[in-house]
C-alpha positions as CSV (number, residue, x, y, z in Angstrom):
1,X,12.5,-23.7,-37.8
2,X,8.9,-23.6,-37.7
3,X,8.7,-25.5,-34.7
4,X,11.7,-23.5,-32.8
5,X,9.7,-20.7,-33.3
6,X,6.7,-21.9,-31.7
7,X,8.5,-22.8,-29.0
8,X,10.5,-19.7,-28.2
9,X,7.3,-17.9,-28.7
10,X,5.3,-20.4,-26.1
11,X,8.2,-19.5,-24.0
12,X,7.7,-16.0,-23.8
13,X,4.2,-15.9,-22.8
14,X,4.5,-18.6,-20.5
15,X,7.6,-16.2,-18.8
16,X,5.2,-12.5,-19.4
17,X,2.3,-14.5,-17.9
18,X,4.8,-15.8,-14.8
19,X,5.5,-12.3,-14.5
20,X,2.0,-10.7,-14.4
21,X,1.1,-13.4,-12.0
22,X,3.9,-11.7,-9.5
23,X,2.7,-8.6,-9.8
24,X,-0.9,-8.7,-9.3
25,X,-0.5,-8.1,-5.4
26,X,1.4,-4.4,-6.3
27,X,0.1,-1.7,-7.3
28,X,3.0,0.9,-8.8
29,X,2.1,4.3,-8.2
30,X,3.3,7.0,-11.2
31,X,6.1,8.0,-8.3
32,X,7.1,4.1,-8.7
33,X,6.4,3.5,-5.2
34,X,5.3,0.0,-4.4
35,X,2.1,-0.5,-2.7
36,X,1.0,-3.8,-1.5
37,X,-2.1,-5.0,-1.8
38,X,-2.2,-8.5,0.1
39,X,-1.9,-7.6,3.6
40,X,-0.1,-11.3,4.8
41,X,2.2,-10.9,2.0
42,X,3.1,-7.4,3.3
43,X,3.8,-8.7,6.8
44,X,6.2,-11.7,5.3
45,X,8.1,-8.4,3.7
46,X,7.5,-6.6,6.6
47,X,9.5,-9.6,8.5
48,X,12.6,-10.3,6.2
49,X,13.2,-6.8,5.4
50,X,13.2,-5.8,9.1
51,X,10.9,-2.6,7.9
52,X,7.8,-1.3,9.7
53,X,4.4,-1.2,7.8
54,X,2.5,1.8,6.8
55,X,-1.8,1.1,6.1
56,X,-3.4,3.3,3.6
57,X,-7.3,3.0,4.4
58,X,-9.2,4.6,1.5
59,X,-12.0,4.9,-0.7
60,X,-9.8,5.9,-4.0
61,X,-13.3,7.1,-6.2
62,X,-15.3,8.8,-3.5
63,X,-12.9,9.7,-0.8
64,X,-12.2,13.4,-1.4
65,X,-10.0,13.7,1.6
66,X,-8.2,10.4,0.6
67,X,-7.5,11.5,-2.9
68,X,-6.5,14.9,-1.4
69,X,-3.7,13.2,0.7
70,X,-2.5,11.1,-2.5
71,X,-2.5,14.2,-4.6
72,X,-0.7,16.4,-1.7
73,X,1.1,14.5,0.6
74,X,2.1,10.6,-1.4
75,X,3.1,12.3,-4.1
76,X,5.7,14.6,-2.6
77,X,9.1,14.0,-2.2
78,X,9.1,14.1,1.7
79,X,6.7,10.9,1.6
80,X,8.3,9.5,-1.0
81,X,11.7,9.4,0.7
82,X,10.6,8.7,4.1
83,X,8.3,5.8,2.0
84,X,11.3,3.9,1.1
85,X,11.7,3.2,5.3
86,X,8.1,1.1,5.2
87,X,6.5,-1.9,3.4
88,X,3.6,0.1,1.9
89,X,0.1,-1.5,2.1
90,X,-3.0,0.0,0.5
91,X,-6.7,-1.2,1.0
92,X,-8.9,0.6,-0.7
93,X,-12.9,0.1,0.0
94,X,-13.9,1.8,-3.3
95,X,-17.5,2.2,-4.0
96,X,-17.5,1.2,-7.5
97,X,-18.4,-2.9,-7.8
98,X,-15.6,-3.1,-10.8
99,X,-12.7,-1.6,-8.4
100,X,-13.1,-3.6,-5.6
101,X,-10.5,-6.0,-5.2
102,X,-12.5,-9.1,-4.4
103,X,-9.3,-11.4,-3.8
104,X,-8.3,-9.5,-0.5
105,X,-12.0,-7.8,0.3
106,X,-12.7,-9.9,3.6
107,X,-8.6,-9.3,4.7
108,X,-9.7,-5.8,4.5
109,X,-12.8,-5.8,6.5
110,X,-11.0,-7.7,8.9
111,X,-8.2,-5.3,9.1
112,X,-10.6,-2.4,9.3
113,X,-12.3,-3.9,12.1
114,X,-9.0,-5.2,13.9
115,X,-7.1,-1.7,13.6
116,X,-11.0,0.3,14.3
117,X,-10.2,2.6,11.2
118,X,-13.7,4.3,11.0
119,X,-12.4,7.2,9.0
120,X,-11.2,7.8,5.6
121,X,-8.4,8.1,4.9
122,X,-6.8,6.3,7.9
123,X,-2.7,5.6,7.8
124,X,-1.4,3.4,10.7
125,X,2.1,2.5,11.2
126,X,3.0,-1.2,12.5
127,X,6.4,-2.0,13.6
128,X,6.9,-6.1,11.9
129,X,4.8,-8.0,15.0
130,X,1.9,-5.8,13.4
131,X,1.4,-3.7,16.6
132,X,0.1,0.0,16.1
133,X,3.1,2.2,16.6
134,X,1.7,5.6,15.2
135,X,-1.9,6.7,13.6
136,X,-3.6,9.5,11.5
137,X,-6.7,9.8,10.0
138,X,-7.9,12.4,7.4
139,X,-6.8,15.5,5.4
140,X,-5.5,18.1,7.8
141,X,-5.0,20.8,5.0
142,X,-2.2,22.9,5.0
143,X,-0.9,20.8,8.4
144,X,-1.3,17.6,6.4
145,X,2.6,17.4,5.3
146,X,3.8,18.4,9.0
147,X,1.8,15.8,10.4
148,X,2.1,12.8,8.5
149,X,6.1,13.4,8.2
150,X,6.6,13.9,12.2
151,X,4.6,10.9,12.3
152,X,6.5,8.7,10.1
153,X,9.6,9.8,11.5
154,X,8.3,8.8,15.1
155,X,7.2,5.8,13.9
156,X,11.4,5.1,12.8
157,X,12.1,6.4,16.0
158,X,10.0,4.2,17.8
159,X,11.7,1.4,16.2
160,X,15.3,1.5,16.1
């Protein structure tokens, strides 16, 4: 019995560890949208699921106007809804050494070089050959919602 036990219990790590291992490229937001954070993976998605991609440039622990469009724009049910239509990718440049994600760093310098996304936040939209197909940067206050959602929507448009 002993033995079964140690086992089944060698099991279940070896499956919860399997499943962390998964996971690691998503970040869930608290609105249970799923935000990619490996940028090739995102285009494989991106290519089976026939869905255009939207880039989240940001600087999640000193960007105020990136943390502004989280709080008042991601978090809202228009974005969320019209979220569901895109392979979500965020790349945060944080300024704090124990945020940075070191695995996918150089992708996002790259990136940020490749897509010239001087300002934070930036938001580009890629149809699945990774061309730009629509682009935003920054907090546009009470405008921000208007914006972003006719740009989204375009974006769809664009596409289909």
């Amino acid at each position: 019995m002993k033995t079964f036990t140690t086992i089944l219990c060698s099991l279940f790590i070896l499956c919860n560890l399997n499943a962390q291992k998964k996971t690691k490229d998503v970040k869930v937001d608290s609105h249970k949208l799923r935000w990619q954070l490996d940028y090739n993976k995102a285009r494989k998605i991106s290519l089976e699921q026939k869905k255009p991609i939207l880039l989240f440039f940001t600087g999640s622990d000193w960007c105020g106007a990136c943390i502004q469009l989280e709080k008042e724009y991601f978090s809202k049910s228009s974005f969320i809804k019209l979220a569901q239509e895109f392979v979500l990718v965020e790349l945060d440049f944080p300024s704090k050494e124990e945020f940075v994600r070191k695995a996918y760093i150089e992708d996002y310098m790259m990136l940020r070089k490749k897509y010239n996304a001087k300002a934070f936040p930036t938001v580009l939209l890629l149809d699945t050959k990774s061309n730009v197909i629509g682009r935003v940067s920054g907090f546009r206050g009470k405008d921000t919602k208007r914006i972003y959602t006719n740009l989204l929507k375009a974006a769809l448009e664009a596409i289909l």
